[in-house]
C-alpha positions in Angstrom: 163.3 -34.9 -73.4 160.2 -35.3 -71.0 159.4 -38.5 -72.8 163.1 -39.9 -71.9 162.9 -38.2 -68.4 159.9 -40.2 -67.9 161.4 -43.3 -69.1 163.9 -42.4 -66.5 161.8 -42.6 -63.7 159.7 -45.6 -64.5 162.8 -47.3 -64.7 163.7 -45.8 -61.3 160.6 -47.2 -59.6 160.6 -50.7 -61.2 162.6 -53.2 -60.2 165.6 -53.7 -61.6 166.6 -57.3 -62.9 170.0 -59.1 -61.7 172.7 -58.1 -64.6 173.3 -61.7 -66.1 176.9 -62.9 -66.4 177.9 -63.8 -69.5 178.7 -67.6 -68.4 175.5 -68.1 -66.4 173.8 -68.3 -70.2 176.2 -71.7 -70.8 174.8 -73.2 -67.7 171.5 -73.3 -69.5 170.4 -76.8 -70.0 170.8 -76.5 -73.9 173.9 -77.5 -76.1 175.9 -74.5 -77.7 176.0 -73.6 -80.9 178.6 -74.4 -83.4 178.9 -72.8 -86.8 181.5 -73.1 -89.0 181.6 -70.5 -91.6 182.4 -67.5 -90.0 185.1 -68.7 -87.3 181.8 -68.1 -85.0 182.4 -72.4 -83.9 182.9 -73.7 -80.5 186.2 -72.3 -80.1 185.5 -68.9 -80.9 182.2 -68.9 -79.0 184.1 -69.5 -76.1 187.0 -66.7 -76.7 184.3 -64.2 -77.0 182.2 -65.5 -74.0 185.8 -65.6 -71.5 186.8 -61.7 -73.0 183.2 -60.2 -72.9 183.1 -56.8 -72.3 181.7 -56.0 -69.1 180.1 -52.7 -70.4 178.2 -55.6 -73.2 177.0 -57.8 -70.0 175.8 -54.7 -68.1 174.3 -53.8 -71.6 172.1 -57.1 -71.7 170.7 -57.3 -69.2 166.9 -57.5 -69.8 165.6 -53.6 -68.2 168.7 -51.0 -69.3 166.4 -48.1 -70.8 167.8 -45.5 -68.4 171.4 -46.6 -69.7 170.7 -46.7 -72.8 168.8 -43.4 -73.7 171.4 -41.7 -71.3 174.6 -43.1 -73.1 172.5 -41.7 -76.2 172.2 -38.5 -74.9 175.7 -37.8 -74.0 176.6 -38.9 -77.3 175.0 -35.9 -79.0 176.2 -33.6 -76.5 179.7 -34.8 -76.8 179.8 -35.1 -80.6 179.3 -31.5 -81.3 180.9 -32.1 -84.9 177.7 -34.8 -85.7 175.6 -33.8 -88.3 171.8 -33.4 -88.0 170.8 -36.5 -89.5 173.2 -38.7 -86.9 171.5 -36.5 -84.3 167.6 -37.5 -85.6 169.3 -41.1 -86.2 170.2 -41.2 -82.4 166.6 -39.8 -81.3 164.4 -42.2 -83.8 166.5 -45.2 -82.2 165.6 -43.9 -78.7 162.5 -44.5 -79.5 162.2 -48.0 -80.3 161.6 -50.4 -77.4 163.8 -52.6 -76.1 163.2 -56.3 -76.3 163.2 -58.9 -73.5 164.7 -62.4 -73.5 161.1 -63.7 -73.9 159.9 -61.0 -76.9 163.4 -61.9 -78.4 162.9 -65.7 -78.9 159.2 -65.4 -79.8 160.3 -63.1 -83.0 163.0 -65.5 -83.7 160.5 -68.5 -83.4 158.3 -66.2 -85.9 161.4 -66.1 -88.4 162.2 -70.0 -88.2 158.5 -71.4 -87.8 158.0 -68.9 -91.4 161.1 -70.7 -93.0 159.7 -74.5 -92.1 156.5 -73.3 -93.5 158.5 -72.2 -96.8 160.3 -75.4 -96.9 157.3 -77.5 -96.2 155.2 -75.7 -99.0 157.7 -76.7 -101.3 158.3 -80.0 -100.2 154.4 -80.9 -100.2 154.3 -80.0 -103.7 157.5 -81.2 -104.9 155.9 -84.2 -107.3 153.6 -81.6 -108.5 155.8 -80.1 -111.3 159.5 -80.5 -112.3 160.1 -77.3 -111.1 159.1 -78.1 -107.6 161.4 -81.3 -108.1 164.1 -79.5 -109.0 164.1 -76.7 -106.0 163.2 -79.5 -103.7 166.8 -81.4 -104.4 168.6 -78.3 -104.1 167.0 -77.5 -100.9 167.6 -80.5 -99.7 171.5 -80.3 -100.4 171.0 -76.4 -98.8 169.8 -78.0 -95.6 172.4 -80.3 -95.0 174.7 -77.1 -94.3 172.5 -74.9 -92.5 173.6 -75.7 -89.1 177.4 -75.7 -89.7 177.0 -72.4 -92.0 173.7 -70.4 -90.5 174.4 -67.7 -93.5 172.8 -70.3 -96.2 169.2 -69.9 -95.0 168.8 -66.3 -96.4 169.9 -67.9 -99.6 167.6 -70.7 -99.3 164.3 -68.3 -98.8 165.9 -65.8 -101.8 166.3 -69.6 -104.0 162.6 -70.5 -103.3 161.2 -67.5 -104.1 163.2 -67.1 -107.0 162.1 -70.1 -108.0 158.6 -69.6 -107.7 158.0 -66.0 -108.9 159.5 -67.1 -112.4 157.3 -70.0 -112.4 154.8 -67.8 -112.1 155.6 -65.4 -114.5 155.5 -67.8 -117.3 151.5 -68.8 -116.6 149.3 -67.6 -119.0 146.8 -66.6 -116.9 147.0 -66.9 -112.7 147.0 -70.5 -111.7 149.0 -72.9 -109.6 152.4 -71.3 -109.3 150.3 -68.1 -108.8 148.9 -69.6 -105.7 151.6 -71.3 -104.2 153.5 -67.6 -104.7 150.9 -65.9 -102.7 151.3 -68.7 -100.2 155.0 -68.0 -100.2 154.6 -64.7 -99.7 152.5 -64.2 -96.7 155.4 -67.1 -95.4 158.0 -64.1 -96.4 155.8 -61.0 -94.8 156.2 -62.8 -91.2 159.8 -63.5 -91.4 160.5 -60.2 -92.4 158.6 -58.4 -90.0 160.0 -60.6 -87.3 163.2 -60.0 -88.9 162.6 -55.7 -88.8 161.5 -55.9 -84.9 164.6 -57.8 -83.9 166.7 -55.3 -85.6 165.1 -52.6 -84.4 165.5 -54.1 -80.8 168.7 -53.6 -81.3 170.1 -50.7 -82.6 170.8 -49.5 -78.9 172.9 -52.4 -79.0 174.9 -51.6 -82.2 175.4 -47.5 -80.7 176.8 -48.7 -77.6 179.4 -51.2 -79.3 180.0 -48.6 -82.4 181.0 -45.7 -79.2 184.0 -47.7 -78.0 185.3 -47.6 -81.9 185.5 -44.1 -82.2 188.2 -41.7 -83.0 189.7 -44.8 -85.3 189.9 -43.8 -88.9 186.0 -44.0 -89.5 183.4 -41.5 -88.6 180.4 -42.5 -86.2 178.0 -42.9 -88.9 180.0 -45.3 -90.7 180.6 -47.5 -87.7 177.1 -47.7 -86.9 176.5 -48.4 -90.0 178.9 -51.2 -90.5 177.4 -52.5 -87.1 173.9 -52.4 -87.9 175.2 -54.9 -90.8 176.7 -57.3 -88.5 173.6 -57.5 -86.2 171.4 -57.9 -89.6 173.5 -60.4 -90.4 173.1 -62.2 -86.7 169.6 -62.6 -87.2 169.9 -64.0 -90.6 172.1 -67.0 -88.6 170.4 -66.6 -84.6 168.8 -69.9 -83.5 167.1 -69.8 -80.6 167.1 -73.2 -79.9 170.5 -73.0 -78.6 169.7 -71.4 -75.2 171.1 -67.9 -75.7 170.0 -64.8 -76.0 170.4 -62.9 -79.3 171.8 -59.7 -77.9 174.7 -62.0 -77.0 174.9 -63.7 -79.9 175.1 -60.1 -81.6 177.7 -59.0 -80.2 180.0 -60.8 -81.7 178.6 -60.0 -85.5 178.7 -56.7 -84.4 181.7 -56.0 -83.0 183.5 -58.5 -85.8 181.8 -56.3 -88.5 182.9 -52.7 -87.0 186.5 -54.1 -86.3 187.1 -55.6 -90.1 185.5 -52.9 -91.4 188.1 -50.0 -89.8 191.1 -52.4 -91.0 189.5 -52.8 -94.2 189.4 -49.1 -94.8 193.1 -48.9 -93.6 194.7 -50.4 -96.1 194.7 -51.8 -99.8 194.2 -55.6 -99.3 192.5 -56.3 -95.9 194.6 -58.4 -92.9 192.9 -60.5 -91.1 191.3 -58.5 -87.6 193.1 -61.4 -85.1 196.9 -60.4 -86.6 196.7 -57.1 -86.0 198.3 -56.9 -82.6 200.9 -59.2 -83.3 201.8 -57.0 -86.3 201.7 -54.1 -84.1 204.3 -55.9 -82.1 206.1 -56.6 -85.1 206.3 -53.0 -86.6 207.7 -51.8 -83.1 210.5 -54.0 -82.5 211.4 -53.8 -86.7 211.8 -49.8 -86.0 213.4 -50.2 -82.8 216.1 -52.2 -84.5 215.9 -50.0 -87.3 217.5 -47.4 -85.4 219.6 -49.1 -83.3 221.4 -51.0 -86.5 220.8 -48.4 -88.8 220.1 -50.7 -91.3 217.0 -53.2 -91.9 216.8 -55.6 -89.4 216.4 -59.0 -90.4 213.3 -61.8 -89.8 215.7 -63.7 -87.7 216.3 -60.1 -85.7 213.1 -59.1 -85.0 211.8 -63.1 -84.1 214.3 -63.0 -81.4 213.8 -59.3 -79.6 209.9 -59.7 -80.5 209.5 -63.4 -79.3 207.3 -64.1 -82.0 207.9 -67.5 -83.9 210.1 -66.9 -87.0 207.7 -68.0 -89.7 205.2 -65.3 -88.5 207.8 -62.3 -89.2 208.5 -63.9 -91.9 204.3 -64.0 -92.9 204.5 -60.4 -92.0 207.1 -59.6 -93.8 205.6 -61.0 -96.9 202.0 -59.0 -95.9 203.9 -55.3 -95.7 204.8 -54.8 -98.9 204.5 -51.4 -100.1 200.7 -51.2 -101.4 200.5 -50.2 -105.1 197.3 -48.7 -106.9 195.0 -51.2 -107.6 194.5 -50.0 -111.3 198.1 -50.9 -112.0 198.5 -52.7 -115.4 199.4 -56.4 -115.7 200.9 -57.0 -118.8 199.2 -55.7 -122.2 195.8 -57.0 -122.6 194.4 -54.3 -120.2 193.9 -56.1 -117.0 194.5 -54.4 -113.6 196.0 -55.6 -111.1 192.5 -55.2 -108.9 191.5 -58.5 -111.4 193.5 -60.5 -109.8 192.7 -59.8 -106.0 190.3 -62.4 -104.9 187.4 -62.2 -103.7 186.7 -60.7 -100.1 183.6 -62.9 -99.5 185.9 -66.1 -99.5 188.7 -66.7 -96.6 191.9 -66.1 -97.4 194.4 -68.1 -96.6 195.4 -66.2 -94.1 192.1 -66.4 -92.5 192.2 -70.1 -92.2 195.2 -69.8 -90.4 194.1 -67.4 -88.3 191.3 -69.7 -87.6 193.8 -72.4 -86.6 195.5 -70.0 -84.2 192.7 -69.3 -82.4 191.7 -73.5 -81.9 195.2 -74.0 -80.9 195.5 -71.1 -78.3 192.3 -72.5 -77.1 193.3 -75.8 -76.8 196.4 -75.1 -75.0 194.0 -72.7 -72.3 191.9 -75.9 -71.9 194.7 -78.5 -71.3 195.8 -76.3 -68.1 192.5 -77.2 -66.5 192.2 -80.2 -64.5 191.3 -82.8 -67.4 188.0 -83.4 -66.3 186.9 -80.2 -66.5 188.2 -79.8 -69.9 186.3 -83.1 -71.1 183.3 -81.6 -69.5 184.0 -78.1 -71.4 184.6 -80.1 -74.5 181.2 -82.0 -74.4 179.6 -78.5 -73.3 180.9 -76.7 -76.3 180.6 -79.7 -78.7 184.7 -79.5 -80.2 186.7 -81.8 -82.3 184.0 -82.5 -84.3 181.7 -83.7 -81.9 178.2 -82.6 -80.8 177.6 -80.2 -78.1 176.0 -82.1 -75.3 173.6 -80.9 -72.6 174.2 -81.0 -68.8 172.0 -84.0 -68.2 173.8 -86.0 -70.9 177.2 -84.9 -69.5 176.1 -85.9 -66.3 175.1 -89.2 -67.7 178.5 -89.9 -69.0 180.0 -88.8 -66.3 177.8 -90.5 -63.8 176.8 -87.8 -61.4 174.0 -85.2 -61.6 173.7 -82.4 -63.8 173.9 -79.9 -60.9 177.2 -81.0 -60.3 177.8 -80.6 -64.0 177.1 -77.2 -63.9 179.1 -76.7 -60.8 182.2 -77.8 -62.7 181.5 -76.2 -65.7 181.0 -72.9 -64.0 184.3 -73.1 -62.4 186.3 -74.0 -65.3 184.6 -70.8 -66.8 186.1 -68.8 -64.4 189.3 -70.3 -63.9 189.8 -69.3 -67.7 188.4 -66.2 -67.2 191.8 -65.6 -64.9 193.5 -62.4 -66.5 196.8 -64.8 -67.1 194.4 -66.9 -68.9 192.7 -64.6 -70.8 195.5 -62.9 -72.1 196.3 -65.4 -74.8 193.1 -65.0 -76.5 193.4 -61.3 -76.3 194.6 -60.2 -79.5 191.6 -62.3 -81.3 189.5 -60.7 -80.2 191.2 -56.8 -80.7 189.6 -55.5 -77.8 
């Protein structure tokens, strides 16, 4: 306690930094990221930036120790239920230092400069054996995707060291595969110490998100749980490059990762998180009706007193089946009917359209803007396909500077931040 109350008053005495807004980090002069595996793309990246949390801007803001140790205490004095080992969880993360913008980027230079050295090691040896030739091909294939689907590069270290480590293992005695592992190794040591502070960084981060999820069918130690897996898996896909900072970037892994997890324990088969409101909607018009027909109410019904297009209730219909045990046998050769649910790691097809909901509800939020703002927000964000551009080449295009670039960008931002703008992209995000 006299450690935290000391905190306290440092924190009192220095001076405190401006809280950033969230859309004064896409006035940076870098382009934006776009990724497409995870529905974390332009579009999505713009959602989550217009619906951010204001408690998550306050919260990344460079100097928030007092905050953040407080907002730990209370937990443990409010959760009197929490066992002893959330309680020591809660302290040991107190005590791990928060991270600035600038100690932020230089681990996440640490963990990409260690991966170009990985790549490069193989790649300077590559005519060396057929081994070598071999990885370096499938690397190269592996590269190729890395910026439209981040995940791959923890795939492409684990396939290099793989690689090496067997090649090793069949020398007779300790030779040039030895080498080039030990090499490798020290390569991996950097990244994953890197990796470990960032995530450490962070865990006050994870705690404040995995608070606002309470009290919904998971206990606290699950959620932070499940949200210390989304931000591990943010900095398996952060790039610095891009401008932002990776508290913000987290965010969205961790939230996304908390939110799937508390439907996915809800039910059999998981929905996707960005239908869940609209089934809500659904399930309280169908019961409505229910009882004022007193029979079942039709699709065509509960379409027209829910205002929900028809094929949708008719989706839902289809998804509300009455779930059935898993173990269930399918005909006699002993298969369940768990064999034949596919796997969670893929998108379902669902998902994809869930994906195409959110680019068309975003599309429609940018068409209301004055058309050159929305060509500028396009360029900005790099959608349909095309390459996010930087201010200056914005402002090349457009023939002005790229101070008046920003200007417009800034207020197009906000215009879409307007609360009868931002409630279409609500129920993506499930807030």
């Amino acid at each position: 306690m006299k450690a935290i109350a000391e905190t306290k008053s440092r924190k009192r005495r220095g001076r405190r930094k401006k809280t950033p807004d969230i859309h004064e980090t896409f006035a940076k002069e870098t382009p934006f990221i776009s990724e497409g595996g995870e529905m974390m793309d332009a579009y999505a990246l713009l959602t989550s930036s217009l619906l951010a949390d204001k408690k998550d801007e306050e919260f990344l803001a460079d100097n928030v120790a007092d905050e953040t140790v407080s907002s730990l205490s209370l937990v443990e004095e409010e959760d009197t239920m929490a066992d002893d080992h959330i309680s020591c969880y809660l302290r040991e993360v107190a005590a791990y230092p928060l991270l600035s913008a600038e100690e932020e980027m230089e681990l996440a230079k640490d963990i990409m400069e260690g991966e170009e050295a990985l790549r490069k090691l193989v790649e300077e040896n590559k005519d060396k054996s057929p081994e070598l030739q071999k990885l370096w091909q499938k690397i190269s294939k592996i590269i190729k995707n890395v910026e439209k689907f981040p995940g791959v590069r923890d795939k492409l270290l684990t396939l290099i060291m793989k690689t090496l480590r067997e090649a090793a293992a069949k020398e007779e005695e300790p030779g040039y595969f030895s080498e080039l592992l030990a090499e490798a190794e020290k390569h991996i040591a950097k990244i994953e110490s890197a990796k470990h502070k960032l995530i450490q960084g962070n865990l006050r981060l994870v705690l404040n998100i995995a608070k606002q999820y309470r009290g919904r069918g998971m206990t606290f130690d699950d959620l932070i749980q499940e949200g210390n897996m989304g931000l591990i898996k943010a900095v398996g896909r952060y790039d610095f490059s891009k401008g932002y900072r990776f508290s913000t970037y987290a965010t969205w892994w961790i939230r996304q990762s908390i939110i799937r997890s508390i439907y996915d324990k809800t039910r059999t088969i998981r929905l996707p998180v960005h239908f869940i409101e609209m089934k809500n909607l659904f399930f309280k018009v169908y019961h409505n009706l229910l009882k004022e027909l007193n029979r079942e109410p039709t699709p065509a019904e509960i379409a027209e007193h829910s205002k929900l297009p028809l094929d949708k209730v008719k989706m839902i219909f289809n998804m509300s089946a009455r779930p059935i045990s898993l173990e269930t046998p399918i005909g006699e050769d002993g298969q369940r009917l768990a064999d034949f649910i596919e796997d969670e790691s893929s998108d379902s097809p669902m998902e994809d359209y869930a994906r195409k909901e959110l680019v068309e509800a975003t599309r429609a939020l940018l068409a209301s803007l004055h058309p050159r703002e929305e060509k500028i927000l396009r360029a900005r964000f790099g959608m349909d396909g095309e390459k996010p551009k930087t201010l200056e080449q914005i402002g090349k295009d457009f023939k002005v500077s790229k101070e008046r670039i920003r200007q417009i960008e800034k207020k197009a931002l906000n215009k879409l931040r307007h609360p009868t703008r931002r409630e279409h992209l609500k129920s993506f995000m499930n807030e």
